[in-house]
C-alpha positions as CSV (number, residue, x, y, z in Angstrom):
1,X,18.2,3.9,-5.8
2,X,18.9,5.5,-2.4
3,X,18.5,3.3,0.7
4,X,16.7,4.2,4.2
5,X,18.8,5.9,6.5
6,X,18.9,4.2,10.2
7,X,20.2,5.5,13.3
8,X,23.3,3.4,15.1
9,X,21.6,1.3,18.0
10,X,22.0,2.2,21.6
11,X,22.9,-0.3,24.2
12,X,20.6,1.0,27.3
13,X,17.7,2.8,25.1
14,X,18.0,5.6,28.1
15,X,18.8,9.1,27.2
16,X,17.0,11.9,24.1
17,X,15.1,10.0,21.4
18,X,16.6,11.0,18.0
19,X,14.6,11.7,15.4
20,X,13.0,8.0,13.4
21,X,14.8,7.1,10.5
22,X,12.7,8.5,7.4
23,X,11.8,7.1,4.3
24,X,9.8,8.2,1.1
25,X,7.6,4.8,-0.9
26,X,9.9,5.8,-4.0
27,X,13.0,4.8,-1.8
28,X,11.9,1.0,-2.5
29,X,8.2,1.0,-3.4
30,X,9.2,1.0,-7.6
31,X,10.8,-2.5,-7.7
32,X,8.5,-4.2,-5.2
33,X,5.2,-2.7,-7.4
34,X,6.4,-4.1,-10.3
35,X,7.9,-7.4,-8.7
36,X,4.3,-7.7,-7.0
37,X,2.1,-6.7,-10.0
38,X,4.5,-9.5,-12.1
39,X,4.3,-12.2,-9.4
40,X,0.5,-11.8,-10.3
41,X,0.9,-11.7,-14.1
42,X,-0.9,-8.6,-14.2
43,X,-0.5,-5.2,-17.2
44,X,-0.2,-2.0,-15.9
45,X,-3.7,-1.8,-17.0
46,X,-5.3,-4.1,-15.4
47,X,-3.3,-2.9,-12.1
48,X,-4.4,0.7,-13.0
49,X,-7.9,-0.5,-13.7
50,X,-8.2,-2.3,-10.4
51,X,-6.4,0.2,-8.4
52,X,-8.5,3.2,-10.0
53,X,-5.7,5.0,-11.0
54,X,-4.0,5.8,-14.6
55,X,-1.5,3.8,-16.5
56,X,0.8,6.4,-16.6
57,X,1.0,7.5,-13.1
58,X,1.6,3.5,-12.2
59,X,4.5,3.5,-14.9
60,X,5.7,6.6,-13.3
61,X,5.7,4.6,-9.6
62,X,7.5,1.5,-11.0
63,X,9.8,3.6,-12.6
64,X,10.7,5.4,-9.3
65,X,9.7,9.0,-11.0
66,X,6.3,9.3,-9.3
67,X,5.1,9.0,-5.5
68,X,1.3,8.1,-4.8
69,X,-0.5,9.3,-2.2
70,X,-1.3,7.0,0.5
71,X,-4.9,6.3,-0.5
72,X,-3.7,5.3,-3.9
73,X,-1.0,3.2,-2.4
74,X,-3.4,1.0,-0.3
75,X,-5.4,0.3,-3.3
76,X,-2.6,-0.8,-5.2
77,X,-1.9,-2.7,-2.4
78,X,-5.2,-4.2,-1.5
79,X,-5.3,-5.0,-5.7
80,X,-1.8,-7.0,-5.1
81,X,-3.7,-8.7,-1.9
82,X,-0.6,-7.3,0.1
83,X,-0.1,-4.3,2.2
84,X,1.5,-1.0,2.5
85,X,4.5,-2.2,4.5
86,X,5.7,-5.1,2.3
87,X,5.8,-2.8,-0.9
88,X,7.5,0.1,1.0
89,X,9.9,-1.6,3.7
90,X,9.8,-5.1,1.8
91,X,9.6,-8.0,4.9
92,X,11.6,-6.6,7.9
93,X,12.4,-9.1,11.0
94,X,12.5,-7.6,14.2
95,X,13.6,-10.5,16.9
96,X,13.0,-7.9,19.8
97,X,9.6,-7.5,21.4
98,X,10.8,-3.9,21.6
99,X,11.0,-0.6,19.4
100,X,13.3,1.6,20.7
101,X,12.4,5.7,20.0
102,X,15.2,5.8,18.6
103,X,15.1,3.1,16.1
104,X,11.7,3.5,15.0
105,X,11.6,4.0,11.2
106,X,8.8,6.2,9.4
107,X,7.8,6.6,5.6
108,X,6.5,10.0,4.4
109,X,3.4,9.9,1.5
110,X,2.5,13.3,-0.1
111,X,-1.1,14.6,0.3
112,X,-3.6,15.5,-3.1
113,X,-2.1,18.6,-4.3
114,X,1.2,18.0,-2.1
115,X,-0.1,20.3,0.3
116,X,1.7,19.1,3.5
117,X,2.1,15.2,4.1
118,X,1.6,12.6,6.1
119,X,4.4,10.3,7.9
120,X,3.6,6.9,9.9
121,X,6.3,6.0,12.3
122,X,6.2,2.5,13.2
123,X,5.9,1.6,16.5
124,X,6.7,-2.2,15.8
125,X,8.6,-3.1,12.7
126,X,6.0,-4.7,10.3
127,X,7.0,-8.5,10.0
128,X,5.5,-11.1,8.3
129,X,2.4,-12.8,10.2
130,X,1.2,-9.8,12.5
131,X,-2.1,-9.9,13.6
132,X,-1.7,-6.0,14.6
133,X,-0.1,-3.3,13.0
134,X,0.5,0.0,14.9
135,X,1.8,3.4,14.0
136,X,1.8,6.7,14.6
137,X,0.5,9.3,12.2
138,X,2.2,12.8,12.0
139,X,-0.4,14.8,9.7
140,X,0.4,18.3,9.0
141,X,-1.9,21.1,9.5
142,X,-5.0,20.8,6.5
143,X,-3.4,17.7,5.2
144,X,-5.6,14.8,4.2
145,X,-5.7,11.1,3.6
146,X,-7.6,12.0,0.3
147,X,-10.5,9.8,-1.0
148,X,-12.5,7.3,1.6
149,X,-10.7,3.6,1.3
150,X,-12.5,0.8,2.8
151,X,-11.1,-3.1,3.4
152,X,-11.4,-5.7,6.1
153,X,-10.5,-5.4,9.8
154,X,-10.6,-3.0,12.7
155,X,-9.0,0.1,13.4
156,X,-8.9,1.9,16.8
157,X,-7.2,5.1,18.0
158,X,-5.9,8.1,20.3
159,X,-5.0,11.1,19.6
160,X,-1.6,12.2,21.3
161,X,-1.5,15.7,20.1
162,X,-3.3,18.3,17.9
163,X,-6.3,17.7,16.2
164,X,-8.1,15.0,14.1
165,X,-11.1,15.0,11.8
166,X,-12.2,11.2,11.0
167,X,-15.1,10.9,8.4
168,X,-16.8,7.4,8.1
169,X,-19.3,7.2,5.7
170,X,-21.1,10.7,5.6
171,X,-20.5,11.7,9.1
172,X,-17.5,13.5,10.4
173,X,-16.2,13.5,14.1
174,X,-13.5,16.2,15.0
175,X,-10.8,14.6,17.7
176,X,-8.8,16.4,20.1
177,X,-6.0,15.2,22.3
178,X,-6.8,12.8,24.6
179,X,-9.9,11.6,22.2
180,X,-10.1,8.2,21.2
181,X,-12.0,6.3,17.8
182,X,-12.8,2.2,16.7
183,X,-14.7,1.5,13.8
184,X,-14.6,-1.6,11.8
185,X,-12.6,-1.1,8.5
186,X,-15.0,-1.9,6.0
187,X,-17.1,1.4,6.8
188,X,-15.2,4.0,3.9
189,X,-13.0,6.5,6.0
190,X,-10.6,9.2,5.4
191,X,-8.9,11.8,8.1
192,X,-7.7,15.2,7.4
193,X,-5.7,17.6,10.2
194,X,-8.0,20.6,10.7
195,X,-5.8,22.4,12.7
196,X,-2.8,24.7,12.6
197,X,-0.2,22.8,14.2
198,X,0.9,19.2,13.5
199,X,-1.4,16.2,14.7
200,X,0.1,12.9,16.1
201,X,-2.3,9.4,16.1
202,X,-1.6,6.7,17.5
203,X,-3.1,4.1,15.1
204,X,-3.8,0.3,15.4
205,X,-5.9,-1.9,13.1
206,X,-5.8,-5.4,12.1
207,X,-5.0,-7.3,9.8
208,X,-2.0,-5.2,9.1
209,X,-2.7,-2.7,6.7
210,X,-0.4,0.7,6.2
């Protein structure tokens, strides 16, 4: 099983930020799932029926052979009453009240037809009790979230660079930089990158969610 690459620390933060450590859900997510899923004496079935996907691609994700896209992900997650972050990243501790750049770690998901991807840099290491969770979302150009996902909380948001397009329910707002969203997270939404160049979000909802 590979392990998440990090960057060494620095000692003054000052200086070029390097590139955030990266991580794909397969590097970790196949144990946790199963450990989760388990934990909460459930079958794959019943997972895969709660989740709304199939019993094989689930084997597949256990297994390490299959990668789901990030709406898929949050139902398993939202089916395991967990989140995103403790089956990719398992629970991190981060003592400081500060991310360095150059620390920061991110985890790629693919997108429906593994057109392009999506990647979430974490601008605070997810840690066990969070009220907030933020991120930032790099969406490459005509990549999508997928299907509409709905669940407790709040979400708000600004968009650093490129474009966004946020559907809630039936209607669909296009963002540019400098544009901002909040909605409450129980309205269904999914996002998409319209444009031709990369788009970066800066995303926060609560409870902690991705």
């Amino acid at each position: 099983m590979a392990t998440r690459k990090t960057t060494s620390p620095t000692s003054s933060g000052h200086g070029p930020a390097a590139a955030p450590s990266q991580a794909t859900p397969a590097d970790s997510l196949g144990v946790r799932l199963k450990h989760a899923r388990m934990v909460r004496q459930l079958t794959l079935k019943a997972l895969a029926e709660q989740a709304g996907c199939s019993e094989s691609l689930l084997s597949k994700v256990e297994g390490g052979h299959a990668t789901p896209s990030l709406a898929t992900l949050h139902k398993l997650a939202l089916a395991l009453s967990t989140n995103i972050a403790a089956l990719v990243s398992g629970p991190d501790i981060n003592t400081s009240p500060v991310q360095r750049a150059n620390e920061r770690p991110s985890v790629s998901f693919p997108t429906k037809g593994k057109r392009g991807s999506i990647m979430l840099e974490r601008v605070v290491v997810p840690s066990p009790g969070q009220l907030l969770q933020g991120d930032i979302h790099v969406i490459e150009p005509h990549s999508s979230s997928d299907e509409q996902i709905s669940h407790l909380g709040e979400e708000l948001g600004y968009v650093i660079e490129g474009e966004l397009e946020l559907t809630l329910d039936d209607e669909r707002y296009l963002l540019k930089t400098g544009d901002s969203f909040y909605f409450p997270s129980s309205r269904p939404h999914s996002y998409r990158n319209p444009g031709k160049v990369v788009a970066r979000v800066l995303w926060i909802n609560t409870p902690p969610t991705f």
